[in-house]
N, C-alpha and C positions, 0 to 999 in steps of 0.2 A: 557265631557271627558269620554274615554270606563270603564266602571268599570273593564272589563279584563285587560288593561292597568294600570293600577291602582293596583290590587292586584299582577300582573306579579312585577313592579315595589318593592310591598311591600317585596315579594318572594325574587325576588335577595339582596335586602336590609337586610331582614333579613338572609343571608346564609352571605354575606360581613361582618357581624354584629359577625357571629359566627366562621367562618372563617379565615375572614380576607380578602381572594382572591378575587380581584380586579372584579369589577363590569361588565366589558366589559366581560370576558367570558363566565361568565352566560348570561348576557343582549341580545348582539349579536345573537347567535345562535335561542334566544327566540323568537327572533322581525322576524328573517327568518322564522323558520320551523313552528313555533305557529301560525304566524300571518298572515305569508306571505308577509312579506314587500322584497323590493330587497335590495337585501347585501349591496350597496350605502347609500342607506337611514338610512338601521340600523346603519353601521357605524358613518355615520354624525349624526345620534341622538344622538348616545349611547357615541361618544367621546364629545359633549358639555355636556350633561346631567353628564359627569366621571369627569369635570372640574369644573362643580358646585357642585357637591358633595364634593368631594375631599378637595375644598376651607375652609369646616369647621373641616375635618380633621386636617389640616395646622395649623389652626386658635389653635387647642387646643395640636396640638406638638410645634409648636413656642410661644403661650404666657404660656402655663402653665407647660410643659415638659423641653422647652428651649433643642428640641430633632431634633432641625434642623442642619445638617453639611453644610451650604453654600459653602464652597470652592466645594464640591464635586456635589451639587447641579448644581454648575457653570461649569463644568465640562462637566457633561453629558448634558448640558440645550447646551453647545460648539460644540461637536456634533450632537444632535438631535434637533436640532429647524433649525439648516439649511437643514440638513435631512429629515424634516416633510414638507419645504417649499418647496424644487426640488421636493421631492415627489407627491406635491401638483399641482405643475406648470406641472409635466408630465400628471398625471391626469385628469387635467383642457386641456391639449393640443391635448391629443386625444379626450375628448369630443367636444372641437372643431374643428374636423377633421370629426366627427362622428363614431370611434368607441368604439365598447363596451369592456368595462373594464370590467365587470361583472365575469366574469370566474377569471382575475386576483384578482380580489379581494374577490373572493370566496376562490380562493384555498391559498390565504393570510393568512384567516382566517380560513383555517384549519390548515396550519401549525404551525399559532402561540398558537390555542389550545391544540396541540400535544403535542410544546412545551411546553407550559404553565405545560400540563398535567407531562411533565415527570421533570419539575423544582418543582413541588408539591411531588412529590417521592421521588427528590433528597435532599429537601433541608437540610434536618436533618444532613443526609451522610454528604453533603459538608459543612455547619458547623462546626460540629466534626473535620471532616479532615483538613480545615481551620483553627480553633484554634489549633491544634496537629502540624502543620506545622509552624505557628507562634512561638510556645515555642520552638522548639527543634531550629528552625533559626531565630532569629527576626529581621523585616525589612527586611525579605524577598525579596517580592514585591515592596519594595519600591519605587525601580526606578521603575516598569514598571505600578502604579497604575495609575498616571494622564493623559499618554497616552492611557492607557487598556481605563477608566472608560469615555473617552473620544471617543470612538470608540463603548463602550457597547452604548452609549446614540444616537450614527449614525445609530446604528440596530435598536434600539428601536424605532428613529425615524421614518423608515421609514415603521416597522412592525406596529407601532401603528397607522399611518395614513391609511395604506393600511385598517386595522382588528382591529381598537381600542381596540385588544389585545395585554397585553405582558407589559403594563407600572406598573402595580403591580408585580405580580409572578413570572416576569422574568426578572425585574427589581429588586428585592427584592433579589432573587439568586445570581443575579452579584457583590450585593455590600456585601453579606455575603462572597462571596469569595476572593472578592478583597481586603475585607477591617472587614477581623475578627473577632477584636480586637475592634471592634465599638458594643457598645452595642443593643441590638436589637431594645432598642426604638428610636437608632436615627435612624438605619438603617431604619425602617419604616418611621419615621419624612421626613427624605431624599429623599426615592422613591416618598412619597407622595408629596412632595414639587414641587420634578421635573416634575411630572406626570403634572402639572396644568397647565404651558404653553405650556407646550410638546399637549394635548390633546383640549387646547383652539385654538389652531393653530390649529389645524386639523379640528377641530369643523367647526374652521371660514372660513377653507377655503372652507371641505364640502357644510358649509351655503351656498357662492359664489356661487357655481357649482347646487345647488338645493337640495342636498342630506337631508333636515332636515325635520322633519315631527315638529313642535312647537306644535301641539295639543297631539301629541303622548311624547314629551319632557316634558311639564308641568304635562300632566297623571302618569309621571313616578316619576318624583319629590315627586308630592303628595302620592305616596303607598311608596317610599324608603326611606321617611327620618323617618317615623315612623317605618318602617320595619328595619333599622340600630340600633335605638335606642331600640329597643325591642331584637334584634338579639347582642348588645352588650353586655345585661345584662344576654342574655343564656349564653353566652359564658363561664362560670367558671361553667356553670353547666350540659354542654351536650363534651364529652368525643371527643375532636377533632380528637384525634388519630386515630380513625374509622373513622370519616367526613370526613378526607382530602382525605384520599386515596378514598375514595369513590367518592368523588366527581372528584378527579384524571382521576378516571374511566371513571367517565359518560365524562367527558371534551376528555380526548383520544379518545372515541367511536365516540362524536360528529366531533371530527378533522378529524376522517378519512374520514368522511362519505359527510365532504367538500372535503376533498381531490381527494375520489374516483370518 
């Protein structure tokens, strides 16, 4: 296993640790410009590599938080898992046609870091504004949540397969908006829940198509699971208010520079 894979791996691990923000947009961008892999490849690593991770996230908001909202989970899983698989089939259809997706899925994955980048700005704003709108009207939204949150998980699907970006930070936005009044730790318990098949599927179908490097997968496991747990416990002592935006930054700068 590369030791630069390895400590890349620990790197993102530890900023997800202090952060919070979802693996794939650090990851991604890393595995292109650093390494040189092709956007296909990063992808399919980085979304099975986001499914195993993730899975002990789950593990300690459902058995010890009891911070999982299934109904909504089921929801967006109603949307984006068949969203992930047409995605998947169109994919797999032009590579058996022979052509190249490469550009589509570059410029995927700049836009979902853009986004990302500017759901990392927003997300304070639209909290506040989200709970400020609840009190003065409550139940609101209420008719339009299970539809909305059912169509947010269609986007996600197909953004997350294209850029295994977008199933944290922009997933995490949507249900602050949608859904207020939901404490923050379910609201992460939730994204994190849905994110597992949403980004297994992708993984799997990736794998199909060839996109997985397994010697570059297991490299990254081994630097990230150390690097989360050590990046968890900075976390109440390094001042995120600065982090995020900065990291905002860097995420924006990298989106364009797919984009352009």
């Amino acid at each position: 296993m590369e030791i630069g894979y390895i400590f890349s791996g620990m790197l993102v691990g530890l900023l997800v640790g202090i952060t919070g923000v979802g693996g794939g947009s650090l990851m991604t961008p890393l595995l292109v410009f650093l390494f040189g892999f092709k956007p296909a490849v990063a992808v399919g690593t980085d979304l099975l590599f986001a499914s195993l991770t993730k899975s002990g996230g789950v593990l300690v908001h459902h058995g010890n938080h009891k911070s999982v909202e299934w109904r909504i989970v089921a929801l967006l899983s109603a949307g984006s898992l068949p969203a992930a698989i047409a995605t998947l089939m169109v994919l797999n259809h032009f590579a058996k046609i022979g052509k190249d997706v490469t550009h589509t899925i570059t410029f995927s994955l700049g836009i979902a870091l853009i986004l990302t980048a500017i759901a990392l700005f927003v997300r304070a704003y639209i909290q506040k504004a989200g709970k400020n709108a609840e009190d003065h009207a409550p139940g609101r939204f209420h008719h339009l949540q299970a539809p909305a949150t059912v169509v947010v998980g269609l986007v996600l699907g197909v953004l997350v397969t294209l850029s295994s970006v977008g199933a944290g930070a922009l997933g995490t936005v949507a249900l602050i908006f949608l859904y207020p009044r939901l404490p923050t730790v379910k609201i992460v318990g939730t994204d994190l829940a849905h994110a597992i098949p949403l980004t297994a599927i992708g993984g799997f179908g990736h794998w199909q198509m060839g996109n997985v490097d397994f010697t570059l997968l297991s490299s990254l496991l081994v630097g990230s699971l150390p690097g989360i747990w050590v990046g968890s416990h900075l976390s109440a002592k390094i001042p995120e208010k600065f982090l995020r935006p900065l990291l905002a930054s860097i995420l924006m700068l990298i989106g364009f520079k797919f984009v352009l």
